[in-house]
Biopython code that builds the backbone (N, CA, C, O; Angstrom):
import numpy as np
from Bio.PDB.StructureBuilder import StructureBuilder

atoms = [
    (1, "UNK", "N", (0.864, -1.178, 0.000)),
    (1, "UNK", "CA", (0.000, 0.000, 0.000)),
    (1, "UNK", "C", (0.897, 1.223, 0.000)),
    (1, "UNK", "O", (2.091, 1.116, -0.281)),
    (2, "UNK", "N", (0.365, 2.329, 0.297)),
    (2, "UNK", "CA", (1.326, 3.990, 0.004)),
    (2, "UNK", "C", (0.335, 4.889, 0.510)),
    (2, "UNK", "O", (-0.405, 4.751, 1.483)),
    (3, "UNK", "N", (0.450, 5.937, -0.396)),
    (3, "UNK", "CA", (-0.511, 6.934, 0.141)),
    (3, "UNK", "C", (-1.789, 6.656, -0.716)),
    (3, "UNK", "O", (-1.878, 6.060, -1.789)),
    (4, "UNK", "N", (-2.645, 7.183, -0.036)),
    (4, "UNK", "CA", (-4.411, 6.982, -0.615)),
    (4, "UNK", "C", (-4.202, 8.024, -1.628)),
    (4, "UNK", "O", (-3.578, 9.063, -1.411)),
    (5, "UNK", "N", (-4.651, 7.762, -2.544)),
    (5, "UNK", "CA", (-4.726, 8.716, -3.890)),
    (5, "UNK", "C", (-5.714, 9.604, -4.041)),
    (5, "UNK", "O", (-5.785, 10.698, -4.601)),
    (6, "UNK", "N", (-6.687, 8.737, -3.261)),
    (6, "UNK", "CA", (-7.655, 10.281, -3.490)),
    (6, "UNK", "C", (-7.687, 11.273, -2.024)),
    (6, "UNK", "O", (-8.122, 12.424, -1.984)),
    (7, "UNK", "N", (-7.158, 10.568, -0.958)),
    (7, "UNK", "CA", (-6.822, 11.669, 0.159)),
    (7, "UNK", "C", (-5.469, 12.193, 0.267)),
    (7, "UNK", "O", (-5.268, 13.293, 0.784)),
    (8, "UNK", "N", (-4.604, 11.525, -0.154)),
    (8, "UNK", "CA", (-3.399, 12.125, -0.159)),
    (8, "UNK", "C", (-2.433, 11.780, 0.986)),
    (8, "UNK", "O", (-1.239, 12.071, 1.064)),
    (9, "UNK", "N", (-3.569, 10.769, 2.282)),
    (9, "UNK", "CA", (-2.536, 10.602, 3.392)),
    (9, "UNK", "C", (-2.511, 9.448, 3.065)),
    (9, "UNK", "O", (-2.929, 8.856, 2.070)),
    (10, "UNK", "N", (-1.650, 8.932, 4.551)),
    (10, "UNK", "CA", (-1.205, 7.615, 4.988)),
    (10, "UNK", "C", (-1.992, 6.912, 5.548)),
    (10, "UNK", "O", (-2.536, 7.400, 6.539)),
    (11, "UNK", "N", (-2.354, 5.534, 5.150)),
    (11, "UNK", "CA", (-3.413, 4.709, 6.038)),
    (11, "UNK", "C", (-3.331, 4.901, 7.575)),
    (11, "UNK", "O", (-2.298, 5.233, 8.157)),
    (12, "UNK", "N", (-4.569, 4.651, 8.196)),
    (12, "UNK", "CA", (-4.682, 4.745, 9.875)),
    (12, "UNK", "C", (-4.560, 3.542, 10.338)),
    (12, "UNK", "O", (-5.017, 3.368, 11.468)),
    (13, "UNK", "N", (-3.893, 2.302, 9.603)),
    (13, "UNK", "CA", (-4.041, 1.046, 10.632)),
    (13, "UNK", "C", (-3.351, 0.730, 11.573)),
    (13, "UNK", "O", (-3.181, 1.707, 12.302)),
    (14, "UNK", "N", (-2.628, -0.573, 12.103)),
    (14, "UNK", "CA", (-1.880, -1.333, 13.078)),
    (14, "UNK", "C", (-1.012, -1.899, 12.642)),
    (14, "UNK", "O", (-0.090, -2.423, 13.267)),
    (15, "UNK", "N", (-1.283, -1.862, 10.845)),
    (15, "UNK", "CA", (-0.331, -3.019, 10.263)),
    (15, "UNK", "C", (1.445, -2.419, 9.741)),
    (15, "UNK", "O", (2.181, -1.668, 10.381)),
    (16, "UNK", "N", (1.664, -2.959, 8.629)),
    (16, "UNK", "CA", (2.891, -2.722, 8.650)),
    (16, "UNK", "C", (3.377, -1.159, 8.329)),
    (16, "UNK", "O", (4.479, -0.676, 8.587)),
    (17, "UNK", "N", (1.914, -0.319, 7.510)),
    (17, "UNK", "CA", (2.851, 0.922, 7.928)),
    (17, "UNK", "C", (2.821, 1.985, 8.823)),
    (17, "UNK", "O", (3.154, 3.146, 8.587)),
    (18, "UNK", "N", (2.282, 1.387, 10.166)),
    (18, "UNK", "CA", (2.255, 1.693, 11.625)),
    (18, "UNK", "C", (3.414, 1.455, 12.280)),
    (18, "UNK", "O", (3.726, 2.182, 13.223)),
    (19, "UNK", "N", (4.238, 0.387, 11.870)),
    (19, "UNK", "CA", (5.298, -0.346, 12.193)),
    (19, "UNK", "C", (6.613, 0.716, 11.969)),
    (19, "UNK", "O", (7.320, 1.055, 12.917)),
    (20, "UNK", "N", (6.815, 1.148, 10.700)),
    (20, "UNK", "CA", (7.972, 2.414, 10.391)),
    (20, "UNK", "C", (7.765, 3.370, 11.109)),
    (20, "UNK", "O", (8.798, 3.977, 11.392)),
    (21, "UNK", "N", (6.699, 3.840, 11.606)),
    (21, "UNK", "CA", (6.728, 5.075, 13.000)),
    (21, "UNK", "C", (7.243, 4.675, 14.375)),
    (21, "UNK", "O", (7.034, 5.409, 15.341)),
    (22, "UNK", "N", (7.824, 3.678, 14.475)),
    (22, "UNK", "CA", (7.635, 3.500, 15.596)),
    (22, "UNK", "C", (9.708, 3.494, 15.654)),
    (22, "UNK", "O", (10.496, 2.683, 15.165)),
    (23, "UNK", "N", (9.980, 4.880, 16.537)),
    (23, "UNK", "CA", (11.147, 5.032, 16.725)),
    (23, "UNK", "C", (11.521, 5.962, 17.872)),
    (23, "UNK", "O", (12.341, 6.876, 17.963)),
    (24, "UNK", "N", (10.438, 5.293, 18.919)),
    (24, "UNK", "CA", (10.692, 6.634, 20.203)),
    (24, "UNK", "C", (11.244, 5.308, 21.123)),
    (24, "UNK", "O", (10.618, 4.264, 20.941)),
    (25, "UNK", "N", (12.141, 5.283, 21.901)),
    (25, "UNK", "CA", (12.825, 3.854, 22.736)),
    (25, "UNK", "C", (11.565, 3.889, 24.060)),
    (25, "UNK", "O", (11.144, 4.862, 24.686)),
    (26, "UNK", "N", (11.233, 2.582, 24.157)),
    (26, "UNK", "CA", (10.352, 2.453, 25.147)),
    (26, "UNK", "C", (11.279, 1.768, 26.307)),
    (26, "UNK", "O", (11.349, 2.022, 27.510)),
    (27, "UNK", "N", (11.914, 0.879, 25.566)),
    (27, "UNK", "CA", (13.212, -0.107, 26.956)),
    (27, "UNK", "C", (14.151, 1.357, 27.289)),
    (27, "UNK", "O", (14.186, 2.346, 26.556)),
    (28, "UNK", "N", (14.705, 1.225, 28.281)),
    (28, "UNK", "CA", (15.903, 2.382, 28.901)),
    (28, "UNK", "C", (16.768, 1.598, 29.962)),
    (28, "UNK", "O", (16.335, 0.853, 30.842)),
    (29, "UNK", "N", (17.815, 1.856, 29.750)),
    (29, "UNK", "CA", (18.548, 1.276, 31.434)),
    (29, "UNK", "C", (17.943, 1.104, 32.553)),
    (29, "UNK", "O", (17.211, 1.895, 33.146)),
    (30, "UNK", "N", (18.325, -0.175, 32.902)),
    (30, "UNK", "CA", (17.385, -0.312, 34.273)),
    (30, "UNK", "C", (18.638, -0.072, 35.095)),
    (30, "UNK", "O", (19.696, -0.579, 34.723)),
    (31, "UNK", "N", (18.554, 0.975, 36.635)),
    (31, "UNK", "CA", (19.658, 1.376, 37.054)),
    (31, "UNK", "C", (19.804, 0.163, 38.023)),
    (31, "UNK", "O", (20.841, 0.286, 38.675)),
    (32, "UNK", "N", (19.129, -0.937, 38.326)),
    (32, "UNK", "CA", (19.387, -2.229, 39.623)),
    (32, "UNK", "C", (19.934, -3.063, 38.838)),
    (32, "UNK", "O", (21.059, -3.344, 39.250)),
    (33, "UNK", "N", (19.590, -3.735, 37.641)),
    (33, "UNK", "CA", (20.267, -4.870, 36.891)),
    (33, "UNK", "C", (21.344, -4.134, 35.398)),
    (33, "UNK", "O", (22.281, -4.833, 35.012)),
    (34, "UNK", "N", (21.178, -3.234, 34.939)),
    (34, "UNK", "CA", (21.866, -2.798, 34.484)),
    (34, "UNK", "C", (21.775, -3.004, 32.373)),
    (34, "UNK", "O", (22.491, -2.821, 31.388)),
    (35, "UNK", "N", (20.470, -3.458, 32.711)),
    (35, "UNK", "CA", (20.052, -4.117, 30.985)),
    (35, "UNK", "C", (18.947, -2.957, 30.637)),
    (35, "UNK", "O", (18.239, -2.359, 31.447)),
    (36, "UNK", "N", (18.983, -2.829, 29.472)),
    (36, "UNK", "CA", (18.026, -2.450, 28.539)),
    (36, "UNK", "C", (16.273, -2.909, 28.654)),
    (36, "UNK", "O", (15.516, -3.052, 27.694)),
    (37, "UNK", "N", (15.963, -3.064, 29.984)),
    (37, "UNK", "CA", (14.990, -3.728, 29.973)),
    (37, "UNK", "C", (13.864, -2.771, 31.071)),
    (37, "UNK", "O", (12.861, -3.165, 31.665)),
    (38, "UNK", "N", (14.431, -1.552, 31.041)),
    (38, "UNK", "CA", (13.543, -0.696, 31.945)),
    (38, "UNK", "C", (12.364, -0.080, 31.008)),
    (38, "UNK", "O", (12.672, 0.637, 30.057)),
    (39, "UNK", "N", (11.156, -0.346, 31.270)),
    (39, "UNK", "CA", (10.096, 0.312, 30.120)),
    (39, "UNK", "C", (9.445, 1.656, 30.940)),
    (39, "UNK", "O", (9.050, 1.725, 32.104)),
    (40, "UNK", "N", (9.467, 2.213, 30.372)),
    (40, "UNK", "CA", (9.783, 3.798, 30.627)),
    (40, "UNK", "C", (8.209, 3.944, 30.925)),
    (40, "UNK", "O", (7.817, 4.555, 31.919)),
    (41, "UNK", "N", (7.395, 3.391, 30.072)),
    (41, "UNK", "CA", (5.575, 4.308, 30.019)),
    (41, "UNK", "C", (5.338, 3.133, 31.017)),
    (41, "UNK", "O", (4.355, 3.514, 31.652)),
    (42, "UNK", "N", (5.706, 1.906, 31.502)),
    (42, "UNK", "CA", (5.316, 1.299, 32.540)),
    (42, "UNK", "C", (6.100, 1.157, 33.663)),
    (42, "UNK", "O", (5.843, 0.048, 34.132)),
    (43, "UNK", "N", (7.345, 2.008, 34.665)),
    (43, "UNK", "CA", (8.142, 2.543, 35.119)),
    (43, "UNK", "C", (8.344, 1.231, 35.643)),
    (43, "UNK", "O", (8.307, 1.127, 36.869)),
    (44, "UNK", "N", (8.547, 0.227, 34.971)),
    (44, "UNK", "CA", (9.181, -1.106, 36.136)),
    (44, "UNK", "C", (9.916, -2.057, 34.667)),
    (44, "UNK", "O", (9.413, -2.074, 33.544)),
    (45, "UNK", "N", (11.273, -2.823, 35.107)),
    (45, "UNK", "CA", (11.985, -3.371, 34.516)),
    (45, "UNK", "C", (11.539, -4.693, 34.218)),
    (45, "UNK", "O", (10.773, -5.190, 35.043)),
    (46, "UNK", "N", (11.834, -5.335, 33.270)),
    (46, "UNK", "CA", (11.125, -6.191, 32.997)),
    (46, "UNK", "C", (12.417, -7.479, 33.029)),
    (46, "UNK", "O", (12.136, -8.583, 32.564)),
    (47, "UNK", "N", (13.202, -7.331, 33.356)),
    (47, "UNK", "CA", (14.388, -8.321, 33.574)),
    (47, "UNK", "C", (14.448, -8.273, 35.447)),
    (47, "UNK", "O", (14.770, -9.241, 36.135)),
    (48, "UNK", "N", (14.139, -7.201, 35.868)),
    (48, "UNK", "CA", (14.625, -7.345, 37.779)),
    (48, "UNK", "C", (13.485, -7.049, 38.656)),
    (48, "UNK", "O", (13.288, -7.374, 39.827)),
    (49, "UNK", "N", (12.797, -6.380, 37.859)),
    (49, "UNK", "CA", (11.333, -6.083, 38.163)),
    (49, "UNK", "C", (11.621, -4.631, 39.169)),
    (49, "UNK", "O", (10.885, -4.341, 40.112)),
    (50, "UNK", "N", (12.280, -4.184, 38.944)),
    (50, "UNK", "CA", (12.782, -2.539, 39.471)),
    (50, "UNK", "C", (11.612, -1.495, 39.368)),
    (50, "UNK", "O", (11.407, -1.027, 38.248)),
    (51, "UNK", "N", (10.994, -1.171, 40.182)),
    (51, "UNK", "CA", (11.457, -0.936, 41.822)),
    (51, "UNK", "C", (10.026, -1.285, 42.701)),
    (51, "UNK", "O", (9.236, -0.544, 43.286)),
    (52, "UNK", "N", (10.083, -3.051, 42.477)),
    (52, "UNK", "CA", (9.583, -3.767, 43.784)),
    (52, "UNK", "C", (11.103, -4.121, 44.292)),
    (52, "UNK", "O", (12.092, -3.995, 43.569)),
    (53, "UNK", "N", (11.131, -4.529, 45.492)),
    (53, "UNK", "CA", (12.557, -4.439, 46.472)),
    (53, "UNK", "C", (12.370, -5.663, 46.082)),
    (53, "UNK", "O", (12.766, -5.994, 47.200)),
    (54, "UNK", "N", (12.121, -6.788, 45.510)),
    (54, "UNK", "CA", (12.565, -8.540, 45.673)),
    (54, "UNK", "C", (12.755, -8.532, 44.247)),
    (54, "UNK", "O", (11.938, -8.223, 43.379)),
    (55, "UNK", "N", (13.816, -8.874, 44.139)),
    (55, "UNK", "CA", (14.230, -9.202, 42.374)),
    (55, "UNK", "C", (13.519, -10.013, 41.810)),
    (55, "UNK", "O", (13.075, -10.950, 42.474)),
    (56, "UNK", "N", (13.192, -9.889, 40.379)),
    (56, "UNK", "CA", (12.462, -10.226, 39.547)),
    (56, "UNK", "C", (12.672, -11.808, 39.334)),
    (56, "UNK", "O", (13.292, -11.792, 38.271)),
    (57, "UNK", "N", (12.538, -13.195, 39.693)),
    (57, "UNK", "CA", (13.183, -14.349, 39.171)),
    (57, "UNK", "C", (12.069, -15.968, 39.735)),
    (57, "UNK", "O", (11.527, -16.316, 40.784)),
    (58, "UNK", "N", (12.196, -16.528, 38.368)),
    (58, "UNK", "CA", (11.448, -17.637, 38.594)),
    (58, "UNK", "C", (11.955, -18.691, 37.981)),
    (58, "UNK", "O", (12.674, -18.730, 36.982)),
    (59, "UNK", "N", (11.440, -19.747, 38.797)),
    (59, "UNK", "CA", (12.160, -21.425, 38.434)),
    (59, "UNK", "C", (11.750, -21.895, 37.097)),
    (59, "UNK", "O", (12.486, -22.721, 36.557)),
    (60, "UNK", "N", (10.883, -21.570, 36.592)),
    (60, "UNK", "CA", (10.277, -21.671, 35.373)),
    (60, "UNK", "C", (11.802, -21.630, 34.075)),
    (60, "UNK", "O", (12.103, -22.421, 33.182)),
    (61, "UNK", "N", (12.303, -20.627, 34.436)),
    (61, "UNK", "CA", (14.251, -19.871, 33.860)),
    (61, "UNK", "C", (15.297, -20.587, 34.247)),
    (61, "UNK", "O", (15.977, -20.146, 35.174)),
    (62, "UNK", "N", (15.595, -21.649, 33.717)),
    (62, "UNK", "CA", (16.921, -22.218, 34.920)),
    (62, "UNK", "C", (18.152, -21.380, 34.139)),
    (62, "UNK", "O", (18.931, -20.780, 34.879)),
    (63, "UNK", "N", (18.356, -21.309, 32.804)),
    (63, "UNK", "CA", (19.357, -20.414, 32.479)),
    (63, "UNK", "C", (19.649, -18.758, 32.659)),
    (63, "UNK", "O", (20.843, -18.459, 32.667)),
    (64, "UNK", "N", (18.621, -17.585, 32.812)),
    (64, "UNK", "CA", (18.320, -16.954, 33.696)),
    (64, "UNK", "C", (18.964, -16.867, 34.607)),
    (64, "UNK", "O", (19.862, -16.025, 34.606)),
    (65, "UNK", "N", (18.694, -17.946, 36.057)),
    (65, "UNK", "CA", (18.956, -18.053, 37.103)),
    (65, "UNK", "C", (20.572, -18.475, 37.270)),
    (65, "UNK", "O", (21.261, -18.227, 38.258)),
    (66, "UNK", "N", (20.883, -18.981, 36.391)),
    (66, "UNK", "CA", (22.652, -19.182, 36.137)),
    (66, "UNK", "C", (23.279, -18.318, 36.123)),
    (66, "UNK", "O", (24.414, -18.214, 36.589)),
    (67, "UNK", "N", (22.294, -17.095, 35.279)),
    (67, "UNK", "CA", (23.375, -16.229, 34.762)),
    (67, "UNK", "C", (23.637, -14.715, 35.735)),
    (67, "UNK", "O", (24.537, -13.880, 35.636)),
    (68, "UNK", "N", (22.483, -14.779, 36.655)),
    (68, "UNK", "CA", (22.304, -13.666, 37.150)),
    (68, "UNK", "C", (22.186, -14.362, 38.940)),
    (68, "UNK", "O", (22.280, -13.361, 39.650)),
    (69, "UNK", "N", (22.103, -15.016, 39.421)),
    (69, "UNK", "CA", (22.645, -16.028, 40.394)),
    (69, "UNK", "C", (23.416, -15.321, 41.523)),
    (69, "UNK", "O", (23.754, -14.150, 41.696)),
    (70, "UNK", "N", (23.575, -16.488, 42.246)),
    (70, "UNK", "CA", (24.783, -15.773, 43.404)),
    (70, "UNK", "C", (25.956, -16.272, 42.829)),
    (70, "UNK", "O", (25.903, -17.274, 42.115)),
    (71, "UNK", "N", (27.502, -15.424, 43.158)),
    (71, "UNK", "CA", (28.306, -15.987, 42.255)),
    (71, "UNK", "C", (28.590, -15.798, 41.222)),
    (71, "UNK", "O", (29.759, -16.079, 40.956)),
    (72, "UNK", "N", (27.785, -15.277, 40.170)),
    (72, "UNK", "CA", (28.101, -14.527, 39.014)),
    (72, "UNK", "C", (28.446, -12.840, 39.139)),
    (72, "UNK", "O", (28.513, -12.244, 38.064)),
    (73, "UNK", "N", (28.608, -12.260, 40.059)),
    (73, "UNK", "CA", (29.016, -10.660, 39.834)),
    (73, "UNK", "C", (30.674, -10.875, 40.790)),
    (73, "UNK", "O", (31.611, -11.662, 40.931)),
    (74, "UNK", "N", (30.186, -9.626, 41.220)),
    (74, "UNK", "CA", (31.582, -9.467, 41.941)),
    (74, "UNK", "C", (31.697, -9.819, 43.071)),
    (74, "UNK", "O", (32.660, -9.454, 43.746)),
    (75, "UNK", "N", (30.798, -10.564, 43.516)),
    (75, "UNK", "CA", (31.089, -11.024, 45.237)),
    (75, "UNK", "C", (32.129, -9.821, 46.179)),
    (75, "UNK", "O", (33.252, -10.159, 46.554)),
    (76, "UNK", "N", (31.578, -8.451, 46.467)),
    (76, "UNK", "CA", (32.557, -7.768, 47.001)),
    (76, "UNK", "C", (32.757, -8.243, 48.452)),
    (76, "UNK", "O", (33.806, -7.960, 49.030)),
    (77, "UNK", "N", (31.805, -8.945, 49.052)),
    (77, "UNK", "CA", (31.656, -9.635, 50.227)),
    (77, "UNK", "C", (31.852, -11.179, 50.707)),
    (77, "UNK", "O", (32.456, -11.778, 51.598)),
    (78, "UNK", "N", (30.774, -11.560, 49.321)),
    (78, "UNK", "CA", (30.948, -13.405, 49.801)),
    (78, "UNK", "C", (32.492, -13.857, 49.512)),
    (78, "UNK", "O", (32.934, -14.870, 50.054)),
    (79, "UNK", "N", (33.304, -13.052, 48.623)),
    (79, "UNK", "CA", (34.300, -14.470, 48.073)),
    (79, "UNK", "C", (35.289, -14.329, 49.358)),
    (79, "UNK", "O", (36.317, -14.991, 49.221)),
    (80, "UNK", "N", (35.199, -13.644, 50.510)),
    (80, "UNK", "CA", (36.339, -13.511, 51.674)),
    (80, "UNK", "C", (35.922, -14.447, 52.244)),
    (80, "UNK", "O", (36.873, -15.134, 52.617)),
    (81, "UNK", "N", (34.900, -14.903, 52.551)),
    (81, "UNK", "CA", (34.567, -15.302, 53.489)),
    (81, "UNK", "C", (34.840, -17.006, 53.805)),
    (81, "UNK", "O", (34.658, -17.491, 54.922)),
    (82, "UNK", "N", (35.310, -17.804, 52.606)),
    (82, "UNK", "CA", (35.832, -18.831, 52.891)),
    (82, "UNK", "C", (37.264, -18.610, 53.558)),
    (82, "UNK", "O", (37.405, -19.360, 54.524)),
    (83, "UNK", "N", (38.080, -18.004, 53.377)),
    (83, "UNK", "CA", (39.329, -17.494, 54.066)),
    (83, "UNK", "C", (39.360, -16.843, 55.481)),
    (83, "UNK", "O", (40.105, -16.890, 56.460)),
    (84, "UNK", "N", (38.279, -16.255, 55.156)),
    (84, "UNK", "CA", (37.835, -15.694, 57.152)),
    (84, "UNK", "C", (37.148, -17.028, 58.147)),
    (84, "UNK", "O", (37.333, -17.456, 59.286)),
    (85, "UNK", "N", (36.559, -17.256, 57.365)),
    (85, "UNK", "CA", (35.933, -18.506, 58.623)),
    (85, "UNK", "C", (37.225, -20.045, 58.445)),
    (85, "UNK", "O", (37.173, -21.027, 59.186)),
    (86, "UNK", "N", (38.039, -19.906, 57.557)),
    (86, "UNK", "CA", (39.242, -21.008, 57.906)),
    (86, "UNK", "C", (40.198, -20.583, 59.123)),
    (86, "UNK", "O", (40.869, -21.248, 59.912)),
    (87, "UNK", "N", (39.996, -19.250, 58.961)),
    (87, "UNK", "CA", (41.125, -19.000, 59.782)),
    (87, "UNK", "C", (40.308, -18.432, 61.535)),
    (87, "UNK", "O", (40.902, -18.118, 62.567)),
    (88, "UNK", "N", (39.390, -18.467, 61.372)),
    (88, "UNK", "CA", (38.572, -18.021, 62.566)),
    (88, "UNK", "C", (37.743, -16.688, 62.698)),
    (88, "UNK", "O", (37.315, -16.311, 63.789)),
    (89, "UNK", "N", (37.548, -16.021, 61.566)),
    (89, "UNK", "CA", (37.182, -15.143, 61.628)),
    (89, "UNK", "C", (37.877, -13.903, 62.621)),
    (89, "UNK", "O", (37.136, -12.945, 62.839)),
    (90, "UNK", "N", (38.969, -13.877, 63.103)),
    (90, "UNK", "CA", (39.918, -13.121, 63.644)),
    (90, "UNK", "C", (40.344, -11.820, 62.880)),
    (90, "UNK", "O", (40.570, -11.772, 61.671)),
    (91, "UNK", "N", (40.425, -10.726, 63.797)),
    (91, "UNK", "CA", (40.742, -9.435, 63.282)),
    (91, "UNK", "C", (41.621, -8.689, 64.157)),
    (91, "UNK", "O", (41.641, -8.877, 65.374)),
    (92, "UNK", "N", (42.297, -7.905, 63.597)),
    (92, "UNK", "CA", (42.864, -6.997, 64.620)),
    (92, "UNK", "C", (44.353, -7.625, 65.010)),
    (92, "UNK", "O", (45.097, -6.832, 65.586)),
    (93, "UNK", "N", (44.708, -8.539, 64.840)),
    (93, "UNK", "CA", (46.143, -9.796, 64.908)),
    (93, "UNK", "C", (47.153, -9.965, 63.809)),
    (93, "UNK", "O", (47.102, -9.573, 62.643)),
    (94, "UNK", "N", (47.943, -10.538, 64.351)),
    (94, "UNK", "CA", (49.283, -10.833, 62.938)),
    (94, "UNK", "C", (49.037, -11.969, 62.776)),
    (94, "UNK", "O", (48.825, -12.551, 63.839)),
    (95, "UNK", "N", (48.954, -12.668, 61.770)),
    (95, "UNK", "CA", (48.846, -13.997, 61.774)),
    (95, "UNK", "C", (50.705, -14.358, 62.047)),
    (95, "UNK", "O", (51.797, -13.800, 61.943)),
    (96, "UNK", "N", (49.937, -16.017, 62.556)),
    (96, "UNK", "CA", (51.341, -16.707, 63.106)),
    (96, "UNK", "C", (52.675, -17.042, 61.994)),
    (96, "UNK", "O", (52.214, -17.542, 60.968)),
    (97, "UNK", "N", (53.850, -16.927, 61.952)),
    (97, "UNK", "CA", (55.085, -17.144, 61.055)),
    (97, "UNK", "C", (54.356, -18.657, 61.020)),
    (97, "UNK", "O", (53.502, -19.090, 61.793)),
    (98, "UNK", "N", (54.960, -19.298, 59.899)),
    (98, "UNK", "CA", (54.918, -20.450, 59.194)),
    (98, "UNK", "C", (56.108, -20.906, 59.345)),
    (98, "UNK", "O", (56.112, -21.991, 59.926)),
    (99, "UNK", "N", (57.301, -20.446, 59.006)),
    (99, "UNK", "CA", (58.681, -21.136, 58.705)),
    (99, "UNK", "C", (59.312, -20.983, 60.589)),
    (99, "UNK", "O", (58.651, -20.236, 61.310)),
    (100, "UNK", "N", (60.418, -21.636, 61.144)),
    (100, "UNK", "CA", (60.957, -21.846, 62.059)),
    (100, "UNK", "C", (62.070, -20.972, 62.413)),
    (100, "UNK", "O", (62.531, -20.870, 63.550)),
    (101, "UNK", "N", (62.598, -20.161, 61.075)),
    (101, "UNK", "CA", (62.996, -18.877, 61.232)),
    (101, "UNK", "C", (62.471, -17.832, 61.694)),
    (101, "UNK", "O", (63.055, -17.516, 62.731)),
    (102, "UNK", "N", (61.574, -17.070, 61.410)),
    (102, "UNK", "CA", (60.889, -15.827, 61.434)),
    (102, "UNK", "C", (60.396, -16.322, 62.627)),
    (102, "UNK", "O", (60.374, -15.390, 63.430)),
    (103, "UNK", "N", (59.761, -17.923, 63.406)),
    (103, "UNK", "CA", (59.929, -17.795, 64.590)),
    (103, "UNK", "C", (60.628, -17.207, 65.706)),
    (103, "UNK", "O", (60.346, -16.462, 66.645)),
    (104, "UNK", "N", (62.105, -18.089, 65.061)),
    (104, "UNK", "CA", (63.327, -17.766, 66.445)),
    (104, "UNK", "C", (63.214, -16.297, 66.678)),
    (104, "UNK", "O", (63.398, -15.842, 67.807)),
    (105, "UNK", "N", (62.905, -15.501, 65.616)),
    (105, "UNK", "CA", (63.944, -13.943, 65.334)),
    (105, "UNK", "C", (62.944, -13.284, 66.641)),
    (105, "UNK", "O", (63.116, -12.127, 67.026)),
]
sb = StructureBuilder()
sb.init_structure("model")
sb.init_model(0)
sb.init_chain("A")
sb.init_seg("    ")
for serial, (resi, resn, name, xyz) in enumerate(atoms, 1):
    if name == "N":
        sb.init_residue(resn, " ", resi, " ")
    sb.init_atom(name, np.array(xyz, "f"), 0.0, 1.0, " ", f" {name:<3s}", serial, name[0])
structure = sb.get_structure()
């Protein structure tokens, strides 16, 4: 189709040349997960579900849940913590020399 010949405009439908107007971004950064999945005219993310406070995630997704998981970012907290609880969770101390030198001295 094109323009109507005897009106001179553009059809009013849904179909495909409704489709070429469409160039205003509805997805935007979601600022909690960090994807393209924030929809702007419905102010909630559709990957984290931003901003209800319980992240967006269901068992239904097992790959999903792999990828965004515990363990997949930066652990600025969890990855110490096998090293703190081996050693006792102790702070504030030198840990003990190892070799029989740095003992004697």
């Amino acid at each position: 189709m094109g323009i109507n010949l005897k009106t001179g405009k553009m059809p009013k439908g849904k179909g495909t040349q409704s489709m070429g107007k469409r160039h205003t971004p509805v997805f935007s950064l979601c600022r909690r997960c960090g994807k393209m999945s924030y929809h702007t005219k419905h102010k909630r993310c559709a990957a984290c579900g931003y901003p209800d406070t319980k992240i967006r995630r269901y068992n239904w997704s097992p790959k999903v849940r792999r990828r965004t998981g515990q363990g997949t970012g930066r652990m600025r907290y969890l990855r110490h913590i096998p090293r703190l609880a081996k050693n006792g969770f102790r702070s504030g101390t030198v840990a003990k020399p190892r070799n029989r030198k740095a003992a004697s001295k």
